[in-house]
C-alpha positions in Angstrom: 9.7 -1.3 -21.8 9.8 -3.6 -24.7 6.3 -4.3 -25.6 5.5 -8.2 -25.9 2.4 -7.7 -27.5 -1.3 -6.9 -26.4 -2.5 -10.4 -25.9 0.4 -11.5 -23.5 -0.5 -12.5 -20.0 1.5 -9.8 -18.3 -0.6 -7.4 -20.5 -4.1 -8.8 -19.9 -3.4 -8.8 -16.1 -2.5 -5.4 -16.3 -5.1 -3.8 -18.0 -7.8 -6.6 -15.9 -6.9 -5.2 -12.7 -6.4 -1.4 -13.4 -8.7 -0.5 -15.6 -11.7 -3.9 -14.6 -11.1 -5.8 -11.3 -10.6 -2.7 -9.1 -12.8 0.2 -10.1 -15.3 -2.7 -9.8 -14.3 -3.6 -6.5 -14.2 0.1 -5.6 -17.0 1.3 -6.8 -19.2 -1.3 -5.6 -18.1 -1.6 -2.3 -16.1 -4.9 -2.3 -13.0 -3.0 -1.0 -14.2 -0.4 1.5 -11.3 -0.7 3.4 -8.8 0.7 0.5 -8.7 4.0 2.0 -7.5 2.9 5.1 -4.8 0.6 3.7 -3.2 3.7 1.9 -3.3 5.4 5.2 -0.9 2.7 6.7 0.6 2.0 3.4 -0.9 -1.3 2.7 -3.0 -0.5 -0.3 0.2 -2.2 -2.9 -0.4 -5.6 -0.8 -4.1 -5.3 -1.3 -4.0 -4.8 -4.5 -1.2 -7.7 -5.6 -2.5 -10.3 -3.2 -6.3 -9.9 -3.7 -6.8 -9.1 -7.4 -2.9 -9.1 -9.1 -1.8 -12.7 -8.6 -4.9 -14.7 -8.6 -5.5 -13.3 -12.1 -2.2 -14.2 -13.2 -2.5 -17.4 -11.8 -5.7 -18.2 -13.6 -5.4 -17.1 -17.1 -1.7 -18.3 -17.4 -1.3 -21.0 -19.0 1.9 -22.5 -17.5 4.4 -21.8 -14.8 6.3 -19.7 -17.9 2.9 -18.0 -18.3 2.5 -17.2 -14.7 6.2 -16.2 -14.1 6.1 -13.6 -17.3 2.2 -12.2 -16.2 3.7 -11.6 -12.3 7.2 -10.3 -14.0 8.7 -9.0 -10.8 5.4 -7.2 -9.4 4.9 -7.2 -5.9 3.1 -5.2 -3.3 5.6 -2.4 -4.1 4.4 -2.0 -7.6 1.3 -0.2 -6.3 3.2 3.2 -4.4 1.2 5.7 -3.4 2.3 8.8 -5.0 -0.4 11.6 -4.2 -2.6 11.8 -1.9 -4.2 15.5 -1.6 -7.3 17.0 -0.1 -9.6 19.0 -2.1 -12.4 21.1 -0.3 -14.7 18.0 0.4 -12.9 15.5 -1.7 -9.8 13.8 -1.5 -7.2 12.3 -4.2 -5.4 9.4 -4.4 -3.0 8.9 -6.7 -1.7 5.2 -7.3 1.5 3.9 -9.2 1.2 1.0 -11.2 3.4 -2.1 -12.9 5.3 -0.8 -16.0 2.7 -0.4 -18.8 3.4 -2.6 -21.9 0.9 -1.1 -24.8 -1.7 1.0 -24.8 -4.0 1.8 -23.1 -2.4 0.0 -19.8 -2.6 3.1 -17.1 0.5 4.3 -15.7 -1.1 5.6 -13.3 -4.8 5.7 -11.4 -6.7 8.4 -9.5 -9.3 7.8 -7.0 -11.7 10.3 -6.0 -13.1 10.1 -2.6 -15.9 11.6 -0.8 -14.0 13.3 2.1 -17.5 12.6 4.5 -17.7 9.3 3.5 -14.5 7.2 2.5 -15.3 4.4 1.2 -17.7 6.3 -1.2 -15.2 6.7 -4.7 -16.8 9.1 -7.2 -14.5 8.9 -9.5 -11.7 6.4 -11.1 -9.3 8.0 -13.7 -6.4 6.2 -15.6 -3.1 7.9 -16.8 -3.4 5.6 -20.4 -0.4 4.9 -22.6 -0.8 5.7 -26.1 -0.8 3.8 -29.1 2.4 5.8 -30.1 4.2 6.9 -27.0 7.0 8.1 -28.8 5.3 10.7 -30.2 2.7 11.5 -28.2 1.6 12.0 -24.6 -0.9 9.7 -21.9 -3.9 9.9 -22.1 -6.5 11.0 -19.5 -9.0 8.1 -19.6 -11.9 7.4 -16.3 -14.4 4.5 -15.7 -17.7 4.8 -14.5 -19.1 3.3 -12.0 -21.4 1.1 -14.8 -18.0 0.3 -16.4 -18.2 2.6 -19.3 -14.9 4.6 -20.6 -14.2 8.0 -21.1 -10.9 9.7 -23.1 -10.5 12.6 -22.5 -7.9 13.2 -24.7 -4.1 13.4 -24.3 -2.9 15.6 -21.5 0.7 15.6 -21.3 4.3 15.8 -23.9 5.6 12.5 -24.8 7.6 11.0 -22.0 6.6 13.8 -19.6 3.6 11.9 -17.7 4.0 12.4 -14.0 1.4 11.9 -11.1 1.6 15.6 -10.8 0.5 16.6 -14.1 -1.8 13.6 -13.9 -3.7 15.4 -10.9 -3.8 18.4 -12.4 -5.9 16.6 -15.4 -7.8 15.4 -13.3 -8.4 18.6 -11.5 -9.1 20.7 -14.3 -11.9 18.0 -15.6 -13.7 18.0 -12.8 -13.4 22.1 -13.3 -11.2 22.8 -9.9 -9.5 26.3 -10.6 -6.1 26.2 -9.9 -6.5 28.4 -7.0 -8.3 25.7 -5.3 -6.1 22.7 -5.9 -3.0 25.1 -5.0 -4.5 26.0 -1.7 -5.2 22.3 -0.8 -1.7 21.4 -2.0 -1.1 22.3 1.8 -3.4 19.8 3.2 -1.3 17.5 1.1 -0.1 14.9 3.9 2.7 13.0 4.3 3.0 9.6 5.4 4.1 10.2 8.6 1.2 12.6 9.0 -1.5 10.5 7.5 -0.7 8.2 9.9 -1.8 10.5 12.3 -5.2 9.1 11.8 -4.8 5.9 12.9 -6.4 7.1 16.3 -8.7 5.4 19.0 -11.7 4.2 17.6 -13.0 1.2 19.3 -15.1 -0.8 16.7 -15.6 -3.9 14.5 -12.1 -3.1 12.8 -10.9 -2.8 16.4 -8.9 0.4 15.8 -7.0 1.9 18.9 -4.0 3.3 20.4 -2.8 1.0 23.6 -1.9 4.2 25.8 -0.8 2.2 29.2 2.0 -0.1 26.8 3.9 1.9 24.6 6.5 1.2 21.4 8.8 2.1 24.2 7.8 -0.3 26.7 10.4 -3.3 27.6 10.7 -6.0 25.3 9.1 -8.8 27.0 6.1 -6.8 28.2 5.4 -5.0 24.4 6.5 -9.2 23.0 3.3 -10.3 25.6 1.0 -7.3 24.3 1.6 -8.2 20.9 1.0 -12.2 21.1 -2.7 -10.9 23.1 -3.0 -9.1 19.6 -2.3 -11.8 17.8 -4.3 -14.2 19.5 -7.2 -12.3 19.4 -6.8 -11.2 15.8 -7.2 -15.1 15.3 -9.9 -15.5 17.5 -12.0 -12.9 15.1 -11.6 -14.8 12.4 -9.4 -11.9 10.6 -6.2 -12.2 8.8 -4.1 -9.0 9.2 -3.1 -7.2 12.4 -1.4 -3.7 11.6 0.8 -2.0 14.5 1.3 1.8 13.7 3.9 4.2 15.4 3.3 7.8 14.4 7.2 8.7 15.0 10.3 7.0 15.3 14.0 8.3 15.9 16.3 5.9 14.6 17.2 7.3 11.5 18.4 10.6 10.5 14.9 12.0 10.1 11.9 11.3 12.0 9.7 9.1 10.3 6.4 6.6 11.1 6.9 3.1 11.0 5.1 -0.3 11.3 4.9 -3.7 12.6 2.6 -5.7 10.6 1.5 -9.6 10.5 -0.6 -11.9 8.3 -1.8 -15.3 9.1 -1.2 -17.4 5.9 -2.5 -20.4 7.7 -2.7 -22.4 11.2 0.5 -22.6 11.5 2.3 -20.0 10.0 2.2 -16.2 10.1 4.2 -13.4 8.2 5.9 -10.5 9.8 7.0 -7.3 8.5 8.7 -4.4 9.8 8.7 -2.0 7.6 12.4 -1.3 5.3 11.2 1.2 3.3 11.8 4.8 4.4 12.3 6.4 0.4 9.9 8.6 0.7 11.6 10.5 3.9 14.6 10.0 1.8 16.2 7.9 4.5 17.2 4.0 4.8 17.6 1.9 7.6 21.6 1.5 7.4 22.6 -1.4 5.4 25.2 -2.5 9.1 22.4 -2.6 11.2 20.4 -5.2 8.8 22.2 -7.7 10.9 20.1 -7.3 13.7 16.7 -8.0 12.3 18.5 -10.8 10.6 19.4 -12.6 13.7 15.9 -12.8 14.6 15.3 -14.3 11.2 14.2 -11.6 9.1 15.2 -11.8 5.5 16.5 -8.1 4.2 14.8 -5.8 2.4 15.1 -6.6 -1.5 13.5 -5.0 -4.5 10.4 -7.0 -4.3 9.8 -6.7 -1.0 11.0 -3.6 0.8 10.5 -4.9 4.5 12.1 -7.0 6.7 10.0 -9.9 6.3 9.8 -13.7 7.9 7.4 -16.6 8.4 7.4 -17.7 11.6 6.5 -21.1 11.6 5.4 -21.8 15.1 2.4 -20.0 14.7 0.3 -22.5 16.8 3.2 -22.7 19.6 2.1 -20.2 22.5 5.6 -20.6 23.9 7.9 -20.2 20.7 5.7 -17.2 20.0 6.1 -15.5 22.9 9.8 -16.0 22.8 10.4 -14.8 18.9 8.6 -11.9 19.7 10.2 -10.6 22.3 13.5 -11.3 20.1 12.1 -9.3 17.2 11.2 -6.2 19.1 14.7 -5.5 20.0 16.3 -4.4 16.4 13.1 -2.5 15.6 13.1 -0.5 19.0 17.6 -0.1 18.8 17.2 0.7 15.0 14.4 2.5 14.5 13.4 3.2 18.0 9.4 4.0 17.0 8.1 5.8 20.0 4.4 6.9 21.6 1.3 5.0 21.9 0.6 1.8 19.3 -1.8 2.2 17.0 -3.9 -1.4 16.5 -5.6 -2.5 13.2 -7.2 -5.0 12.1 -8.0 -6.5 8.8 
């Protein structure tokens, strides 16, 4: 990527958020959810929504400004690329927005405390280098006091990769290869990750609806959403997540989602999850048609769900009615099956 120079907006956004704004947050608590929003896949929208775009949106200096420090980032821009367990630890390895210049990080590594997760220990960066042509990233890592650390350059030129960036990160915080090779089994998919979503009944109000299932007929899963919904409001919360740990509709099984934001009184976003790259499988371009009659826009590089703003969000009625609707292509197409794992954010 053409560099546009170290002072540009896109370029202090970038290195705000990924090497200030969240190891801050993380480390002091301010987002103790984060490890549960890469469980479910959510951690990209986190990070864009609630640190990305207001930054951008204060320090530019003009709807230019803004459009070149947001560039085409979205909540995609933040994949999660590793996520490994280590003895009592666990790693999280996070994509990032194209670096421009050094020492933007390519990548970041969170180290959790497997016994307590929302305790990080750790916060590495894969840094660009002043030359890049010539030589490799960097390992850099923040402290909780926001000091910096290099330690030194860990990779070829052009040969960074979130695998080689664990294993940096492995061998300085002295884990022989032995143990990180044995945990690589314990390294989980999405689809097993997950798994964890299970029934816990508490403040988040995470659980798994056994009597009403993904399978359940429209107009009776449509009802036990809008309850959802309703209550998700009533609790003064924003974000209701709806999990399915399988689903058969494409040529591998995969998990899948239903998720909704309230953006305000009388509208709310809904997603169904488009993106399936990382089973290696999409939902077929000839079936988009079906989540588009409900009014779903299509997937796009932006966004990779099927997304929509349903604007009667204070209409008991019209909700009931669109949600029923927009149960059908995502049971026919992707057919999620089992119980329905319930989140709230």
């Amino acid at each position: 990527m053409a560099s546009a120079g170290p002072e540009s907006t896109y370029g202090q956004v970038h290195y705000m958020v990924l090497h200030k704004l969240l190891p801050s947050s993380l480390f002091s608590g301010q987002m103790s959810d984060f490890v549960e929003l890469c469980d479910v896949g959510q951690q990209g929208e986190f990070v864009y929504e609630n640190l990305w775009l207001p930054l951008a949106t204060k320090i530019a200096g003009g709807p230019k400004a803004k459009r070149h420090a947001n560039g085409r980032i979205g909540s995609s821009s933040f994949p999660l690329l590793i996520d490994q367990v280590v003895k009592e630890n666990r790693l999280l390895v996070v994509g990032t927005p194209p670096p421009e210049s050094t020492p933007h990080a390519r990548y970041v590594g969170l180290w959790f405390s497997q016994s307590d997760r929302n305790t990080l220990l750790k916060y590495f960066a894969s840094e660009v280098s002043v030359e890049p042509e010539f030589l490799g990233d960097f390992l850099g890592e923040w402290t909780s006091e926001g000091s910096h650390h290099n330690f030194g350059e860990y990779c070829k030129a052009g040969d960074a990769s979130p695998e080689g960036f664990a294993t940096a990160i492995f061998r300085t915080l002295r884990i022989s290869p032995s143990e990180s090779s044995k945990s690589q089994n314990s390294t989980r998919s999405r689809a097993d990750i997950r798994k964890r979503v299970k029934a816990v009944v508490s403040e988040d109000s995470e659980v798994e609806d056994d009597e009403i299932s993904w399978t359940s007929a429209p107009r009776k899963l449509g009802e036990e959403i809008f309850n959802h919904l309703r209550s998700l409001q009533q609790s003064g919360r924003k974000v209701l997540i709806l999990n399915a740990e399988f689903a058969s509709g494409l040529r591998v099984p995969v998990s899948t989602y239903f998720q909704f934001k309230i953006l305000n009184r009388k509208t709310l976003l809904a997603e169904i999850q488009g993106d399936y790259s990382y089973w290696g499988v999409t939902v077929p371009s000839g079936e988009w048609y079906k989540f588009n009659n409900v009014g779903f826009a299509s997937p796009s590089a932006a966004n990779g769900n099927f997304s929509m703003n349903f604007k009667d969000f204070r209409d008991d009625e019209s909700l009931r009615i669109w949600l029923v609707k927009a149960v059908e292509p995502l049971q026919t197409v992707i057919r999620p099956e089992g119980a329905i794992g319930v989140r709230f954010f």
